[in-house]
C-alpha beads as a LAMMPS data file, in Angstrom:
LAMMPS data file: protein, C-alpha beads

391 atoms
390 bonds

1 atom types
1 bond types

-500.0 500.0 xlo xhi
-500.0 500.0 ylo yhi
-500.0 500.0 zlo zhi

Masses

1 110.0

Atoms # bond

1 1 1 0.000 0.000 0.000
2 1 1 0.957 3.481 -1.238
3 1 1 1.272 6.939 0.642
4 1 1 -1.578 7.646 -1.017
5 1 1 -3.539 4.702 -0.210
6 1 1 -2.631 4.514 3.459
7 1 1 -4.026 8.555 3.964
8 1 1 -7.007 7.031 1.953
9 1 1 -7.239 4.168 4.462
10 1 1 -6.782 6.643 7.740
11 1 1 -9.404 8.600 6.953
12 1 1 -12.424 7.453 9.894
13 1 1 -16.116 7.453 8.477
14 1 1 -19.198 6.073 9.803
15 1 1 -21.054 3.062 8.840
16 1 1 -23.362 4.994 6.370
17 1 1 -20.391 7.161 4.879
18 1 1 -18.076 4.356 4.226
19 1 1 -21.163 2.943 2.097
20 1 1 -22.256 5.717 0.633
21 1 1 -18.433 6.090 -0.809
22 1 1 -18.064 2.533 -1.776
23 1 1 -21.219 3.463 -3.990
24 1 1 -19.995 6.323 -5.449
25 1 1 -16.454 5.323 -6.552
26 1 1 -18.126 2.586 -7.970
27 1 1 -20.098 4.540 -10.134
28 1 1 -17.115 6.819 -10.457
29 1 1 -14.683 4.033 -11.873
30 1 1 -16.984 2.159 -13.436
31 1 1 -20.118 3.928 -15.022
32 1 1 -19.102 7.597 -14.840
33 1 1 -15.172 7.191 -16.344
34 1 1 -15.463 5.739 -18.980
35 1 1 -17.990 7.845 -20.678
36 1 1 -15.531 10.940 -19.426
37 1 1 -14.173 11.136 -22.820
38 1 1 -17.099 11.184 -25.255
39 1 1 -18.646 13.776 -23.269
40 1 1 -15.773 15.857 -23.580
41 1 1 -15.684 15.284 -27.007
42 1 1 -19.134 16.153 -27.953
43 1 1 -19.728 18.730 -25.048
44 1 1 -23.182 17.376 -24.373
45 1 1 -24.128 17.428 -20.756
46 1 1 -24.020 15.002 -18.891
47 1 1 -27.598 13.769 -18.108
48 1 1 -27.133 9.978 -17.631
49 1 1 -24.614 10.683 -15.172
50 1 1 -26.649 13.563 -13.315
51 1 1 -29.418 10.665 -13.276
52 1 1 -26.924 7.953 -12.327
53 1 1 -25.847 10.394 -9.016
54 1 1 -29.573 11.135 -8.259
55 1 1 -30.318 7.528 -7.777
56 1 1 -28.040 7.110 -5.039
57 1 1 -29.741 10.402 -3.462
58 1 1 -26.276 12.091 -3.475
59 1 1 -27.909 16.311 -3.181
60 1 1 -29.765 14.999 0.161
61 1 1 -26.031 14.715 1.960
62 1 1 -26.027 18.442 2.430
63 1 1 -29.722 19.006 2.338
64 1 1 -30.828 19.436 6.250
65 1 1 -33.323 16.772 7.115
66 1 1 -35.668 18.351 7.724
67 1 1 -36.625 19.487 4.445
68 1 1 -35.838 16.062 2.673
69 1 1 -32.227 15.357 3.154
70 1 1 -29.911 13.007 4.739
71 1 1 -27.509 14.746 5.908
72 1 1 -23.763 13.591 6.342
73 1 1 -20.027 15.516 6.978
74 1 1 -18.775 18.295 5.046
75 1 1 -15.683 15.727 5.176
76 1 1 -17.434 13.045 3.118
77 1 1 -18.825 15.345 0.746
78 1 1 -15.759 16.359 -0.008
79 1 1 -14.642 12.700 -0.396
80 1 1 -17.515 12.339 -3.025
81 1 1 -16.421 15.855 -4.977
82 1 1 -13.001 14.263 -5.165
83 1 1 -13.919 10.888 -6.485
84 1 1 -17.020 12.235 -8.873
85 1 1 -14.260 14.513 -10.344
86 1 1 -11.329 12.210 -10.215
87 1 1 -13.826 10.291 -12.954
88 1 1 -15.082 12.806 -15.296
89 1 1 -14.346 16.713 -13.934
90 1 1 -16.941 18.499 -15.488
91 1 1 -19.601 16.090 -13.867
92 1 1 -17.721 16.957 -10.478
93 1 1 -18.343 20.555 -11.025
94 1 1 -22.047 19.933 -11.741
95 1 1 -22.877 18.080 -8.980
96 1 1 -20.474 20.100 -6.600
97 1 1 -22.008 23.661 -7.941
98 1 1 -25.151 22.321 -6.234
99 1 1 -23.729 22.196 -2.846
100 1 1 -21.612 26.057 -4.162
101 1 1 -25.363 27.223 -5.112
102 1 1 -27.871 25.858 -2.194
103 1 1 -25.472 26.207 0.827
104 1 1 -26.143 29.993 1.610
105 1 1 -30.094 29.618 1.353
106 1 1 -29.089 26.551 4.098
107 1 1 -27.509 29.420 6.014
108 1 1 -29.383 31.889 5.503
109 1 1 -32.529 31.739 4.028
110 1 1 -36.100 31.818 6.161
111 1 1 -37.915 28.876 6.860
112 1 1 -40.438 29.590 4.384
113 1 1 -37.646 29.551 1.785
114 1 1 -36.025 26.082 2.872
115 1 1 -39.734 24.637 3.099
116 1 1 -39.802 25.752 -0.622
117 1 1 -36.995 25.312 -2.182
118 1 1 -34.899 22.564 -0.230
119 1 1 -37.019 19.718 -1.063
120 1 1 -36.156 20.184 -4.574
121 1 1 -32.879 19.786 -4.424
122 1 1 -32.716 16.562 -2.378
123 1 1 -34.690 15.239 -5.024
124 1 1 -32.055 16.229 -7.667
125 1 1 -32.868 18.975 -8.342
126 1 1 -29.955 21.674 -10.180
127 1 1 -28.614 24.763 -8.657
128 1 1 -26.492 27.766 -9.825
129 1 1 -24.268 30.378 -7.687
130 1 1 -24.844 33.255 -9.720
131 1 1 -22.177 36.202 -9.133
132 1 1 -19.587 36.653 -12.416
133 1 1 -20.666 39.705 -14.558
134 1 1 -18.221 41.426 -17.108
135 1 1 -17.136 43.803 -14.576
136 1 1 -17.047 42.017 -11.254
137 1 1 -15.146 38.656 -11.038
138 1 1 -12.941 38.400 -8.346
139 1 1 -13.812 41.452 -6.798
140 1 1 -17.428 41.477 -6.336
141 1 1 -17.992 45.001 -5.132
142 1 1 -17.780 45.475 -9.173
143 1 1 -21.102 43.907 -9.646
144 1 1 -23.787 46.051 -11.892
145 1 1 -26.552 43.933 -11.814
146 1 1 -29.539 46.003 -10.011
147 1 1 -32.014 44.606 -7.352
148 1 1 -35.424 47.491 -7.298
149 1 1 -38.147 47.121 -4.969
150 1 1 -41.366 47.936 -6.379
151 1 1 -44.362 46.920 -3.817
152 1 1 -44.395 43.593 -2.942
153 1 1 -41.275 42.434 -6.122
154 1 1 -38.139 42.930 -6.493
155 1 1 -37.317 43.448 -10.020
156 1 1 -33.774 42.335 -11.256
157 1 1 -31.797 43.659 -14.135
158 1 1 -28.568 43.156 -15.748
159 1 1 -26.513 40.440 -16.854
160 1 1 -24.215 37.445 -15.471
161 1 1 -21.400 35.346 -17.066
162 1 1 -18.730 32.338 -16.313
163 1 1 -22.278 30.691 -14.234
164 1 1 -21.775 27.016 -13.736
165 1 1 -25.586 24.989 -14.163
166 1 1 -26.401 28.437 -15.787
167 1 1 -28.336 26.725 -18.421
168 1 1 -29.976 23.897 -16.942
169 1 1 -30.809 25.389 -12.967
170 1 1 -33.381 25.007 -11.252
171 1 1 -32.687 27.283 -8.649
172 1 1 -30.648 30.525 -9.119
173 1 1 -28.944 32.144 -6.245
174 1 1 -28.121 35.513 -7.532
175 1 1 -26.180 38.221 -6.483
176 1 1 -26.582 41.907 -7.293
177 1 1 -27.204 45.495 -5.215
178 1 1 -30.142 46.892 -4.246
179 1 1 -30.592 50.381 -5.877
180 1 1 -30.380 53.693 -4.226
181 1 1 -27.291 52.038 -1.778
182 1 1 -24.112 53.772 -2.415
183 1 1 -21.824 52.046 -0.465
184 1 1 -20.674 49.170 -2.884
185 1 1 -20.422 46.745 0.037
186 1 1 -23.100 47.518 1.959
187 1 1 -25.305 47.522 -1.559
188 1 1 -24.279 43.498 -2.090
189 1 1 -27.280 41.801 -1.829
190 1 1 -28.948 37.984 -3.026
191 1 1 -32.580 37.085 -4.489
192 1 1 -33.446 33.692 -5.785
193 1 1 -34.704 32.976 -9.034
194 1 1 -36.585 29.758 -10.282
195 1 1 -36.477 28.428 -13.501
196 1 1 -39.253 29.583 -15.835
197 1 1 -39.319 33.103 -14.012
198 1 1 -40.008 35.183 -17.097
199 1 1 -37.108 37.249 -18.103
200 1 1 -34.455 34.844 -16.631
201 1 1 -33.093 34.472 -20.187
202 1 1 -30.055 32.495 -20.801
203 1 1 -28.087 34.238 -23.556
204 1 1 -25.427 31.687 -24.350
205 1 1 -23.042 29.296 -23.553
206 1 1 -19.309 28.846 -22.835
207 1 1 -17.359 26.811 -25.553
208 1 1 -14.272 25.892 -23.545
209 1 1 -10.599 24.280 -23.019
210 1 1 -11.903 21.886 -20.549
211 1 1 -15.112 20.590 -18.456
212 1 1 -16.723 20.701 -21.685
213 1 1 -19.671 18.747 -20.907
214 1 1 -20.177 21.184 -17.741
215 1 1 -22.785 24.251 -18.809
216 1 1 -21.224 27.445 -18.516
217 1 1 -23.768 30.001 -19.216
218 1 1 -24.077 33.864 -19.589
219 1 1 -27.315 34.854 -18.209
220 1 1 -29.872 38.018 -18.682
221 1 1 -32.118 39.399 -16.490
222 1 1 -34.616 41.501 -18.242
223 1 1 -37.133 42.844 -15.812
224 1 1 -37.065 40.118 -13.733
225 1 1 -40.280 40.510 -10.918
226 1 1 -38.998 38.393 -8.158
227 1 1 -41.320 38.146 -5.197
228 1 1 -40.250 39.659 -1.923
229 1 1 -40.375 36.456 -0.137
230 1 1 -37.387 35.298 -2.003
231 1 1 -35.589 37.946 -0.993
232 1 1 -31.938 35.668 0.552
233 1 1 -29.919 39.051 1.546
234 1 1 -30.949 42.463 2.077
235 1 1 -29.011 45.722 2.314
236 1 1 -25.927 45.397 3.896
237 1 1 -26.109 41.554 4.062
238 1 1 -24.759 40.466 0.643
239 1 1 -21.343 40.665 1.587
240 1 1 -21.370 38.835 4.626
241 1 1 -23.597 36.071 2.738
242 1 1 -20.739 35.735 -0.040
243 1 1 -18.053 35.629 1.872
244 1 1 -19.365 33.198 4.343
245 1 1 -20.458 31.061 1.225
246 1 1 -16.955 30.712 -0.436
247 1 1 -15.323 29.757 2.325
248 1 1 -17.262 26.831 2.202
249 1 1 -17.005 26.484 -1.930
250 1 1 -13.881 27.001 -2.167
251 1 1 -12.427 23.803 -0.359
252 1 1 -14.795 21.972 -2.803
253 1 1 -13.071 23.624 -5.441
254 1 1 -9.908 22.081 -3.963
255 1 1 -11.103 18.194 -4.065
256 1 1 -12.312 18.996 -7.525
257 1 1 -8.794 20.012 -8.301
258 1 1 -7.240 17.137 -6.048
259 1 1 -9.692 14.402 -8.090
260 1 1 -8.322 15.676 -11.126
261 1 1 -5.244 15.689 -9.514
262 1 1 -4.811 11.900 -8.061
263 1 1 -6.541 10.662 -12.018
264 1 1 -3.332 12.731 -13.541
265 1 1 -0.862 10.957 -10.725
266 1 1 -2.346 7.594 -11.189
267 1 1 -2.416 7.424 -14.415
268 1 1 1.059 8.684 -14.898
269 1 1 2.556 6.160 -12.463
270 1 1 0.743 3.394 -14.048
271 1 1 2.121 4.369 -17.854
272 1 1 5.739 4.401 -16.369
273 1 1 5.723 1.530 -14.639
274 1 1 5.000 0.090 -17.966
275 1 1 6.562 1.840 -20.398
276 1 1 10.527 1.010 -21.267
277 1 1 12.940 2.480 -22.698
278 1 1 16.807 1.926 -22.884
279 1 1 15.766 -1.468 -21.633
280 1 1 14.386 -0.229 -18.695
281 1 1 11.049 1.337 -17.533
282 1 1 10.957 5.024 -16.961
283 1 1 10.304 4.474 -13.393
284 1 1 13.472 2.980 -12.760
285 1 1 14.986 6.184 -13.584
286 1 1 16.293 8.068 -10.736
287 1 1 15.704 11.818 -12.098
288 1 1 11.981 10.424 -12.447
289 1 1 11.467 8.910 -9.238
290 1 1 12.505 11.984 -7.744
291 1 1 9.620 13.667 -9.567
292 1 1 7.440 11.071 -8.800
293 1 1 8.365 11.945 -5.157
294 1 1 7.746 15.673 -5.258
295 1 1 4.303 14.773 -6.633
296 1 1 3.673 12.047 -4.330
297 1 1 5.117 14.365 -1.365
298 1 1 2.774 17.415 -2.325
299 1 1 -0.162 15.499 -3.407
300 1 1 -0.038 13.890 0.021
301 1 1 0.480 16.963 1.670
302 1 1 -2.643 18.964 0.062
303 1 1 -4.930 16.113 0.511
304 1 1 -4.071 15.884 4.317
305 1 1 -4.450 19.805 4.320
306 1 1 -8.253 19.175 2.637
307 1 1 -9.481 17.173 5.530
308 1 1 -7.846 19.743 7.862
309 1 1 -10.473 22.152 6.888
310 1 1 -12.850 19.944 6.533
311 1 1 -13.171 18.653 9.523
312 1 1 -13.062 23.269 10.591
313 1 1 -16.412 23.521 8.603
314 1 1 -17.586 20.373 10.271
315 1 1 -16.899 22.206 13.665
316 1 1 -18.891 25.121 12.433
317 1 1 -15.529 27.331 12.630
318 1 1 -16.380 30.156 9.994
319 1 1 -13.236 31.880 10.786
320 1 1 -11.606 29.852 8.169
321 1 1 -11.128 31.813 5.220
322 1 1 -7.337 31.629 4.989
323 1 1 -7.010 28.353 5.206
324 1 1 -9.594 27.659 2.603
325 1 1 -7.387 30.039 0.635
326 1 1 -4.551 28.512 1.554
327 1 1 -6.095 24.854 0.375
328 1 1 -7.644 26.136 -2.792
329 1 1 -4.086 27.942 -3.887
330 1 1 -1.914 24.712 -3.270
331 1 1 -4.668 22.268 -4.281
332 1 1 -5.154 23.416 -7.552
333 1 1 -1.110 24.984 -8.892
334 1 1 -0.858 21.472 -7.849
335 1 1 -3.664 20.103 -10.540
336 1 1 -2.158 21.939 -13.151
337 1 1 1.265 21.247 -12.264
338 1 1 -0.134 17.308 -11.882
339 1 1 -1.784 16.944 -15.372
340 1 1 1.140 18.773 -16.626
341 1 1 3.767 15.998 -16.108
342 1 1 1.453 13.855 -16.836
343 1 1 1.538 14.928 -20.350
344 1 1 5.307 15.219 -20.300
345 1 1 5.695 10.948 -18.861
346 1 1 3.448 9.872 -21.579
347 1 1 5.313 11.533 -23.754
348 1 1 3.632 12.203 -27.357
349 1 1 1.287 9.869 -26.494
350 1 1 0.104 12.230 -23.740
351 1 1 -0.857 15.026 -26.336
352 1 1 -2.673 12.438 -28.292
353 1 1 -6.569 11.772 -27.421
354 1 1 -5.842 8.370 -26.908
355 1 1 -5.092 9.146 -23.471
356 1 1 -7.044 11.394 -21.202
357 1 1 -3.733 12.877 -20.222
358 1 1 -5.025 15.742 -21.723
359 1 1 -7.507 16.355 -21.808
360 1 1 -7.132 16.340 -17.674
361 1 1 -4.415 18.673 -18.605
362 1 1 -6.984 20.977 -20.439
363 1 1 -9.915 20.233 -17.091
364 1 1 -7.330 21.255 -14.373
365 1 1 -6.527 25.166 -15.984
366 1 1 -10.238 26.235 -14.429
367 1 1 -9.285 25.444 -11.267
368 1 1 -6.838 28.210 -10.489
369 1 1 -9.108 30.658 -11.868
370 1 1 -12.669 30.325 -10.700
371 1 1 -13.859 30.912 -7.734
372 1 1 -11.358 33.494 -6.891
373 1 1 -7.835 33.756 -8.842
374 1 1 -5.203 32.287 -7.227
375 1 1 -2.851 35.628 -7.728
376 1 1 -5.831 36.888 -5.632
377 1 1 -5.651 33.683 -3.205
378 1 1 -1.809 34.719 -2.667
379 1 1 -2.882 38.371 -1.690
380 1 1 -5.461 37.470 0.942
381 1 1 -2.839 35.340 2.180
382 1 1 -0.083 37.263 1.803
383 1 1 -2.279 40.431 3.640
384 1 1 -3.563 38.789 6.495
385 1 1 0.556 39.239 8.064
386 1 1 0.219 42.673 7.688
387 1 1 0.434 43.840 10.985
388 1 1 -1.874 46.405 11.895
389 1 1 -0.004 50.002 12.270
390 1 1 -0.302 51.883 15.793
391 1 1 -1.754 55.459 15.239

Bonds

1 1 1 2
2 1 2 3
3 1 3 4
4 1 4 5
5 1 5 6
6 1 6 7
7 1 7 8
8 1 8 9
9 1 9 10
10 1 10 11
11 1 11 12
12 1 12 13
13 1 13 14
14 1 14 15
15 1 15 16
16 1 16 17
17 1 17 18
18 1 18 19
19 1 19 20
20 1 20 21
21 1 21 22
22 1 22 23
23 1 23 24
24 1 24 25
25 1 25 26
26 1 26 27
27 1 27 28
28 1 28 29
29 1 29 30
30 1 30 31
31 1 31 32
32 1 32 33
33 1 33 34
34 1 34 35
35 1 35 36
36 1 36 37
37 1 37 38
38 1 38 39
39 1 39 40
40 1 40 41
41 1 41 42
42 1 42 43
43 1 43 44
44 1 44 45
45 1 45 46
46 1 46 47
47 1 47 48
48 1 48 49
49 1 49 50
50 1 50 51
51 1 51 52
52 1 52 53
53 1 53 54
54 1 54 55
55 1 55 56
56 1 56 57
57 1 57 58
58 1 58 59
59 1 59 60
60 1 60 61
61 1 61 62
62 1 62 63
63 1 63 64
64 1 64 65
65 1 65 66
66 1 66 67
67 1 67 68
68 1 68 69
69 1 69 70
70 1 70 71
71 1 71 72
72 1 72 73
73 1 73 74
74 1 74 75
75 1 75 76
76 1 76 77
77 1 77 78
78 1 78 79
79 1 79 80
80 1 80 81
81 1 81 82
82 1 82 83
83 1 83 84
84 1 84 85
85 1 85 86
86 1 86 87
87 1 87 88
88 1 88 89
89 1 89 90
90 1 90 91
91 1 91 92
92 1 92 93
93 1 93 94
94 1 94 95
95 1 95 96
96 1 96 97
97 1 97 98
98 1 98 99
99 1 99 100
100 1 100 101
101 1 101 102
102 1 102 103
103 1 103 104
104 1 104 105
105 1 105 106
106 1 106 107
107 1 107 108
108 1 108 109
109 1 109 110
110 1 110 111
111 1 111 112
112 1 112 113
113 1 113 114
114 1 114 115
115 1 115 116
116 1 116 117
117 1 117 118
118 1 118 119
119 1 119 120
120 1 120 121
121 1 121 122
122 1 122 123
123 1 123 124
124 1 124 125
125 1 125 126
126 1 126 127
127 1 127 128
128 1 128 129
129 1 129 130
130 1 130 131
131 1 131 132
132 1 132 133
133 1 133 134
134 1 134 135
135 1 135 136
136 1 136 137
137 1 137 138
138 1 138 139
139 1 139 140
140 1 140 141
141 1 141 142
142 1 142 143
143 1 143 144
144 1 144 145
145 1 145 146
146 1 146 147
147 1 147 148
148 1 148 149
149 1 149 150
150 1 150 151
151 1 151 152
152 1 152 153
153 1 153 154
154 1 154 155
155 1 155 156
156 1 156 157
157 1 157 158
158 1 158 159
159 1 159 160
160 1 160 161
161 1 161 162
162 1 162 163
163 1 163 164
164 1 164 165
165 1 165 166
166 1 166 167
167 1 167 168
168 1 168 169
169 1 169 170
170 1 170 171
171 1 171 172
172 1 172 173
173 1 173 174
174 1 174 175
175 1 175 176
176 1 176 177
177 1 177 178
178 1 178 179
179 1 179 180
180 1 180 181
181 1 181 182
182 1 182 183
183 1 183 184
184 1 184 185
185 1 185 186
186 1 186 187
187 1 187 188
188 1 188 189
189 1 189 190
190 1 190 191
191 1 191 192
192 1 192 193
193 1 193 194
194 1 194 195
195 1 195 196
196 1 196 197
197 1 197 198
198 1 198 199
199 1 199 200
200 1 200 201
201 1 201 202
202 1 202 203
203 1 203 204
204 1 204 205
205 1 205 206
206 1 206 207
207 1 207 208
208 1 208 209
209 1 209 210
210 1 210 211
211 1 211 212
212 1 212 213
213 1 213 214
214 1 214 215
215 1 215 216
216 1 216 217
217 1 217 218
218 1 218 219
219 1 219 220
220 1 220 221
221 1 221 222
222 1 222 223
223 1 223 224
224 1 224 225
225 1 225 226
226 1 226 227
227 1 227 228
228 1 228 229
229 1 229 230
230 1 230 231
231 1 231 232
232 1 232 233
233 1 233 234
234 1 234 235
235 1 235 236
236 1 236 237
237 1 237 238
238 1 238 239
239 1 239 240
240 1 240 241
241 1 241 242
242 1 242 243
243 1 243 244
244 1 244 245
245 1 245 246
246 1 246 247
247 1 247 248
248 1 248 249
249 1 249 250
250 1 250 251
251 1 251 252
252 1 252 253
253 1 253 254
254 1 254 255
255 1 255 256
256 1 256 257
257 1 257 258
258 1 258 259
259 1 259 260
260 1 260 261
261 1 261 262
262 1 262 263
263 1 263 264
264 1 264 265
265 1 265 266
266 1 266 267
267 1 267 268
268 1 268 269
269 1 269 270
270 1 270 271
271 1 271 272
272 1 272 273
273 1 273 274
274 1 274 275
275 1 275 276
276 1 276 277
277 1 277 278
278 1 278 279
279 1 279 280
280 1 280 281
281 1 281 282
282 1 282 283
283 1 283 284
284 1 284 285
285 1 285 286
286 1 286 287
287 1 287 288
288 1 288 289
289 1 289 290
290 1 290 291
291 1 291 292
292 1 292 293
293 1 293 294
294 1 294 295
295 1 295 296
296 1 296 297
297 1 297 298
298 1 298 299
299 1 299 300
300 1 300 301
301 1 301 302
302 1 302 303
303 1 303 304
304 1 304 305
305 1 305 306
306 1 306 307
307 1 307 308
308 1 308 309
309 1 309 310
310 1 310 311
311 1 311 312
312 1 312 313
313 1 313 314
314 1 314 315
315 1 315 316
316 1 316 317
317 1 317 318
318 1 318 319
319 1 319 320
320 1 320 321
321 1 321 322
322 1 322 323
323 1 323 324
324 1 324 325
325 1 325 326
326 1 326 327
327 1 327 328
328 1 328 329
329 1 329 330
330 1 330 331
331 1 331 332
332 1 332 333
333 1 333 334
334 1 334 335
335 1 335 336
336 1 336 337
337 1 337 338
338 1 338 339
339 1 339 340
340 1 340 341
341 1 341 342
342 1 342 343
343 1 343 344
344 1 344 345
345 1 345 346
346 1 346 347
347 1 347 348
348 1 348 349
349 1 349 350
350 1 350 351
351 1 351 352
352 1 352 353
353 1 353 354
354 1 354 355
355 1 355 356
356 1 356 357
357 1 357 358
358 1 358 359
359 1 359 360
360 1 360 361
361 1 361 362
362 1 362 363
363 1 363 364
364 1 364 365
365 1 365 366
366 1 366 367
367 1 367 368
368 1 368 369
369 1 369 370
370 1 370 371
371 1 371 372
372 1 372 373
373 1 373 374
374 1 374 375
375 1 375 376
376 1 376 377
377 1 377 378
378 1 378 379
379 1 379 380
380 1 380 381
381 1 381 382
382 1 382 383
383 1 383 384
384 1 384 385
385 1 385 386
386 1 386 387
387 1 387 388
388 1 388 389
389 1 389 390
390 1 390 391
């Protein structure tokens, strides 16, 4: 047993976790990988797999139960994101952008809302986190799309882009400020939108490098009347909403990037343990064992990092935002990095389609850009030593 495999085998998980991840790795190896590649060839979403998830009830593990879930650790969900993704990344972003989408109307949304709209998305139902616009990516205080009360709606206009499940949602959590606030933070503020709500038009979609078969969708909101009672965030409550809400996306971004991550390591180890040349195979090398050793040192390093925070968000800690930074940095230059020795071990084979070298290559680039950049990752980071100057 492996480095790898041993941290695997540490990890402690109750009766009804331990089967609900022997379930989904087996999907994950066996129904969900090997139709990785014709989904990224053809960009088609992936439905069958969306359906194949939904019949092991996967959205009710971070739905409370009380409005139709079964709920289970922030730790084993993240277990899940990691294997879903390991097998096909742009299914783990669809099925993770549920938990991105759903967990701040968890947090914070009135009863009446959860009795609404929770239900649906044990049942498998499809949510979207909606926040990107043209002007306002990582900084968010950028944002131009306008929230305007008039009587008992809301009506919401302006445009979104980069939105994960854009296209196919159910439920839209959307972020915008409310008119007639100047202060750009204090102005941050969240509605929800259901699917169907006239002039929730979806204007497009993303073709891209990677995750093809994962809808990324640029929105428009023309006129939108949203009732008042699905109002998540009011004035001066956005922010605090958002910010509360990555920290808790962005270690899933993390095990996306790990699962893509551990395919890229696995399947590079397994190609030069095979592979000879000079009479020998490439792992018996020493300049590439000691690669294989950085990777294997670093990949075991960030995983053991991920269920650091985990088990923080599983404590309820919400002071946390660093090290979620922290995770989501390492987790995912470590992706990229990952995939791209991958390439380089299976030589010209590895730039061939034959092998999904890479096209895990082309998957793990998103990573270190969405959900916060990781130049802006190394700033909050780097910032939070400054120490505060005595006046």
């Amino acid at each position: 047993m492996n480095i790898l495999d041993r941290l695997d085998a540490d990890q402690a998980w109750s009766d009804e976790e331990r089967m609900l991840l022997d379930s989904v790795r087996h999907l994950s190896d066996n129904v969900i990988a090997p139709r990785a590649a014709e989904f990224d060839r053809t960009s088609a979403f992936p439905w069958s797999n969306i359906n194949d998830i939904n019949q092991l009830g996967l959205n009710a593990m971070f739905i409370p139960e009380a409005y139709g879930g079964s709920p289970m650790s922030y730790r084993c969900y993240l277990a899940c994101v990691r294997e879903i993704s390991k097998a096909c990344a742009a299914t783990g972003i669809i099925w993770a952008t549920n938990f991105h989408a759903i967990k701040p109307l968890i947090q914070f949304g009135t009863e009446e809302q959860k009795q609404r709209l929770l239900p649906r998305i044990a049942e498998g139902g499809l949510a979207a986190l909606v926040i990107t616009e043209p002007s306002a990516g990582s900084d968010a205080t950028g944002m131009k799309t306008r929230f305007t009360r008039k009587g008992d709606h809301i009506e919401v206009t302006g445009s979104k882009i980069f939105i994960s499940n854009g296209d196919v949602a159910d439920v839209y959590i959307v972020f915008g400020k409310w008119d007639g606030v100047d202060d750009p933070k204090k102005a941050i503020g969240a509605v929800v939108l259901e699917k169907g709500m006239p002039g929730l038009v979806v204007t497009g979609t993303e073709h891209k490098m990677g995750t093809r078969a994962s809808g990324t969708a640029s929105l428009s909101f023309e006129a939108v009347q949203v009732p008042v009672a699905n109002v998540l965030a009011p004035e001066g409550e956005g922010l605090r909403v958002l910010l509360t809400s990555l920290n808790k996306s962005r270690p899933s971004v993390a095990a996306h990037a790990l699962g893509i991550a551990r395919a890229a390591f696995e399947d590079a180890v397994a190609y030069i343990n095979e592979r000879r040349q000079s009479g020998k195979r490439i792992l018996e090398f020493q300049g590439i064992q000691f690669l294989v050793a950085d990777l294997a040192a670093e990949l075991a390093l960030c995983e053991n990092w991920l269920w650091r925070v985990a088990a923080q968000v599983d404590q309820d800690q919400d002071d946390m935002g660093i090290e979620a930074s922290i995770l989501k940095l390492r987790a995912t230059d470590l992706a990229m990095r990952m995939a791209t020795e991958c390439v380089q071990l299976h030589g010209g084979y590895g730039y061939c389609a034959d092998y999904r070298a890479e096209r895990l290559m082309r998957d793990a680039k998103i990573t270190q850009i969405w959900e916060g950049t990781n130049q802006i990752h190394r700033q909050l980071i780097g910032r939070s030593f400054l120490i505060k100057e005595k006046r």
